[in-house]
Each structure stands twice: as structure tokens, then as C-alpha cells.
C-alpha positions as CSV (number, residue, x, y, z in Angstrom):
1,X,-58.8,-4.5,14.7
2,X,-55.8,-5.6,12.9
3,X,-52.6,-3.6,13.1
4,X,-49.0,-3.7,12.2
5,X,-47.1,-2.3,15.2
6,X,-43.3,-1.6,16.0
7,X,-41.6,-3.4,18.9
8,X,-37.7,-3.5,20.6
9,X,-37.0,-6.1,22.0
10,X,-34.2,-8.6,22.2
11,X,-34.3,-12.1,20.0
12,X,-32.5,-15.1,21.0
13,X,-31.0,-16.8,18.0
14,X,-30.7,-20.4,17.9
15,X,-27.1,-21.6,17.1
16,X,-28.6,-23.5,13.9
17,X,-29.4,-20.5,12.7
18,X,-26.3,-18.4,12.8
19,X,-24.8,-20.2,9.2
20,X,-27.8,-17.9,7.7
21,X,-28.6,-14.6,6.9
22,X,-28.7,-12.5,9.8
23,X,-32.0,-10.8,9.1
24,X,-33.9,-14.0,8.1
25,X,-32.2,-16.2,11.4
26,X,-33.8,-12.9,13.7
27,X,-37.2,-13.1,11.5
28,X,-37.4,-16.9,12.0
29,X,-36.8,-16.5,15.4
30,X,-39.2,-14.1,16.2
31,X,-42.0,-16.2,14.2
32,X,-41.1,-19.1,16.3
33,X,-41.5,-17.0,20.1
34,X,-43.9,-15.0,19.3
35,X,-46.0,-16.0,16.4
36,X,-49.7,-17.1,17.9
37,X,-48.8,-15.3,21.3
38,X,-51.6,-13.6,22.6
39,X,-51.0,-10.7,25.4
40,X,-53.3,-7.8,26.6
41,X,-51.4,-5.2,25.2
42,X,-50.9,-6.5,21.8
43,X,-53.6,-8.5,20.9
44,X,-52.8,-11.9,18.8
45,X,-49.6,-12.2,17.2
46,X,-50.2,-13.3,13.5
47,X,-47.0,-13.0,11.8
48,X,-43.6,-10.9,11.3
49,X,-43.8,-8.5,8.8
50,X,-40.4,-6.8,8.8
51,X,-37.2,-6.9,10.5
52,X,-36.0,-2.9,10.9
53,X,-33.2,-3.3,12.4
54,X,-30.6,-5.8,14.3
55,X,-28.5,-4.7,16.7
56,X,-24.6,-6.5,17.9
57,X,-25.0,-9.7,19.4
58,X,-24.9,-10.4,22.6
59,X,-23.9,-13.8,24.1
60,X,-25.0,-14.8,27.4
61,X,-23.5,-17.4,29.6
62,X,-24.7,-20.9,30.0
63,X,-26.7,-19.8,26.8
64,X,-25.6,-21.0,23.7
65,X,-27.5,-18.1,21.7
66,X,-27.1,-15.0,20.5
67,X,-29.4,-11.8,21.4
68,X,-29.2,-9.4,19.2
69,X,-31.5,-6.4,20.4
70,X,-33.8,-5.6,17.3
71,X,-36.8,-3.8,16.0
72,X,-39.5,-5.5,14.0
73,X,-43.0,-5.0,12.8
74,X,-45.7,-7.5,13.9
75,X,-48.9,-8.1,12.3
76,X,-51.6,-8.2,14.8
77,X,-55.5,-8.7,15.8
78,X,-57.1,-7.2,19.0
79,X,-60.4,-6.2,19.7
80,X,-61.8,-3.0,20.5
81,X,-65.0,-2.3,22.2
82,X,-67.9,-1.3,19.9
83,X,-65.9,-2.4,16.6
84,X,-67.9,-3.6,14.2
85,X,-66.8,-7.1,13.4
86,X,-67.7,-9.5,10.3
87,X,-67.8,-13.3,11.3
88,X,-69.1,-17.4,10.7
89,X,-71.5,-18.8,13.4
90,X,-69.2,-21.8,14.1
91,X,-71.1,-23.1,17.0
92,X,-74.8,-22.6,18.6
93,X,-75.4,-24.1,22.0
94,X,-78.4,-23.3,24.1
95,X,-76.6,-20.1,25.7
96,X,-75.9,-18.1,22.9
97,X,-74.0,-18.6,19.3
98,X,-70.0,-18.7,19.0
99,X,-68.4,-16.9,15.9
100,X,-64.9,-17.3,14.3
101,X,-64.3,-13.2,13.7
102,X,-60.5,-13.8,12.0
103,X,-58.2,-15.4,14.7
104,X,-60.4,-15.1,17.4
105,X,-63.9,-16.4,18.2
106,X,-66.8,-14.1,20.4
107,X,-69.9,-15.1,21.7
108,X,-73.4,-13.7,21.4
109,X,-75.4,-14.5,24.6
110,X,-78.7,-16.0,23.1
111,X,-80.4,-12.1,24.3
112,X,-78.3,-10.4,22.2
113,X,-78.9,-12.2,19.0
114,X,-82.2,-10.6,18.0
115,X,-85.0,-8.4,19.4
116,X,-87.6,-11.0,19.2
117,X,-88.0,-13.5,21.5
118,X,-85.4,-16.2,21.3
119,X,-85.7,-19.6,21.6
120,X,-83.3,-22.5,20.9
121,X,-83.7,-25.4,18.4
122,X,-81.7,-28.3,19.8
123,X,-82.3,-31.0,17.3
124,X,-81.7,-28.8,14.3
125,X,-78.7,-26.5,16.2
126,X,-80.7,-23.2,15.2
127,X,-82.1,-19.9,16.8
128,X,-85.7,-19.0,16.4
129,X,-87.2,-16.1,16.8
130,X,-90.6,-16.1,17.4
131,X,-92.4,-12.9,15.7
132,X,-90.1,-12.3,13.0
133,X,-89.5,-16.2,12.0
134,X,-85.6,-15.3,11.2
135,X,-83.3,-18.3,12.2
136,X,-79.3,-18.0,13.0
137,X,-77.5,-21.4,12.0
138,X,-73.9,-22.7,12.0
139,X,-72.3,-21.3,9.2
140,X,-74.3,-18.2,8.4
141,X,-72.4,-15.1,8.3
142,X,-73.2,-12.1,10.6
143,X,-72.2,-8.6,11.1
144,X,-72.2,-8.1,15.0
145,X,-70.4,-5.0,17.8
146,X,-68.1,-5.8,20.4
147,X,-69.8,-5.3,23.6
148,X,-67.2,-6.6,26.1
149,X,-63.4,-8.1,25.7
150,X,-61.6,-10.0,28.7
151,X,-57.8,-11.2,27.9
152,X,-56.9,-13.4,31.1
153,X,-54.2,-15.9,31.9
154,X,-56.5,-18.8,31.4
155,X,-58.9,-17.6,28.9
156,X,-60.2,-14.9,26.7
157,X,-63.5,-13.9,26.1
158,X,-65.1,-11.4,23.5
159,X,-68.8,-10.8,23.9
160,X,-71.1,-9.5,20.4
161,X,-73.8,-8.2,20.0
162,X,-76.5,-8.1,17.2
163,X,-79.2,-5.9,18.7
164,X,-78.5,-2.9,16.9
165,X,-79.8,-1.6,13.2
166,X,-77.9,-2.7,10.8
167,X,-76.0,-6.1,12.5
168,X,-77.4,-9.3,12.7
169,X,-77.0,-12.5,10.4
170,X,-76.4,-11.1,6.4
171,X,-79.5,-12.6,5.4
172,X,-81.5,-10.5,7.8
173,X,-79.5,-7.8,6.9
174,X,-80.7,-7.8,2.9
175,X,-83.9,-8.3,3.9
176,X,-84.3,-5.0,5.6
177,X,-82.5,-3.6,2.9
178,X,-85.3,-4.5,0.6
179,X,-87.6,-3.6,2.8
180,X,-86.5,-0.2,3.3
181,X,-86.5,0.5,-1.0
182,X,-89.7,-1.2,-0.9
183,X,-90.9,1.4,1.5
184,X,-88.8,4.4,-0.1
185,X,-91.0,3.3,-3.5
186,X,-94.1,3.2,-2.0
187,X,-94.0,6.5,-0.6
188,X,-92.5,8.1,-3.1
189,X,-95.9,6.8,-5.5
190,X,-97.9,8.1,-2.6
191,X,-96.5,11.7,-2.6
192,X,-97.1,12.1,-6.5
């Protein structure tokens, strides 16, 4: 879920940027530490949105910039379970699809993908499954739910899920859609 939150915290300033305004020098700087950062508690860093307020400088020794203690507002992206979560298969391996959700990519293990049996094209890089025919490729978009999120030191894992009415690749998704007015008109003819 993306989120613009409010932090305190104190900004070293390069001394480049002290011939600059103020604001803009603490923005920069900000951009520069923490932009990309990603941290348990916050999620990833996208971007500075505003610089509230910058406190006196501070100078520290064998330093040679200035903290000033400020407050900012960061843009950020972090995932929460059973969020609902549009995305671009960027990847299919014989374990399960990879999507690109925003900044962040999840996997769907190759038995959450459908409920049909499964099975793996290898030359073509496609899902199969068996009864309903539907394939999942690289590239198609899919609505899918977070079923699990791990941020660790070394890596950080999201885990989707597509095995629930309504999620699944957007083609599948018309389909049923159709189907269901389909059905709606049919037994609406049937009651008259």
C-alpha cells in the first residue's frame, strides 16, 4: 500500500550544498540517504514529498556537515497482508510466476496460480492449466492477494495468491465476467 508518512529525524547536509536554499539542500539530502531504502517499518522509500520543517544546525566534529534536525514527508510502498494488488508477470520459472506489483516484485508459487491443475510449459515460458485451458504468460496482467511478506537483511519476499474469485490473470477475469451476464440472461429468459 502506498503512503505518505511523517518522519523526525536528523539530515546531514553536505557542505556543497550549504550555498543553496536551505529547504531544497535538506530535500536533496534526504533523496540522496534515503530514497530506494527499504526497512520493515516503512516499507520502500520512493521519493521526498515535503520538507515541514528544519531545525538549527548542528555541526559535529571531524564532520564537515551540518545536521539540521527536520521533519519531512516520504512517499512510500509496503505491503500488507491480504491487499489486493494489481501487477505484470515479469518472469515464469517452473516454481511459480514473478510479478512487478509497483516497486516491488511477489511471487505466486505455481499452486496458487489457478484451481486447475498446473503444469509448466518450458519451451514457450507459460502456465497451463489442464481443465480450464487458461494460460498465464510473461507480460499478462493479473489481479492477485498478498498471502505472506518477509523483509530480511538479505532479501525480501512477498508471496500472491490468485486462488480466490475474482483474482487471477485480467483475461480470465473478463471471461467470468461474461460468463456470469451470460448466465444472469439465461435465467432471467427462463423465469419469464
Amino acid at each position: 500500500m502506498y503512503r505518505i508518512i511523517t518522519v523526525e529525524d536528523n539530515v546531514r547536509v553536505s557542505p556543497a550544498k550549504l550555498s543553496s536554499d536551505l529547504k531544497e539542500s535538506v530535500k536533496e539530502s534526504i533523496a540522496e540517504q534515503m530514497e530506494g531504502l527499504i526497512d520493515y517499518r516503512l516499507g520502500v522509500v520512493l521519493a521526498v514529498v515535503a520538507v515541514d520543517n528544519v531545525g538549527e544546525g548542528k555541526i559535529v566534529a571531524g564532520n564537515p556537515g551540518v545536521f539540521y534536525n527536520s521533519r519531512f514527508k516520504l512517499l512510500t510502498f509496503k505491503p500488507e497482508l491480504h491487499e489486493l494488488v494489481y501487477g505484470e508477470v515479469i518472469d515464469n520459472t517452473e516454481f511459480g510466476a514473478f510479478v512487478r506489483m509497483g516497486p516491488m516484485d511477489g511471487l505466486i508459487h505455481i499452486s496458487q496460480i489457478m484451481d486447475d491443475f498446473v503444469s509448466y510449459n518450458n519451451k514457450n515460458s507459460l502456465f497451463v492449466g489442464k481443465e480450464s485451458k487458461r494460460t498465464l504468460k510473461e507480460g499478462d496482467p493479473v489481479r492477485a492477494r498478498i498471502i505472506s511478506v518477509s523483509f530480511g537483511k538479505e532479501e525480501n519476499k512477498i508471496g500472491l495468491t490468485m486462488r480466490q474469485p475474482l483474482l487471477g490473470a485480467m483475461q480470465w477475469i473478463e471471461e467470468d465476467k461474461k460468463k456470469q451476464k451470460k448466465g444472469m440472461k439465461e435465467e432471467k429468459k427462463e423465469k419469464k
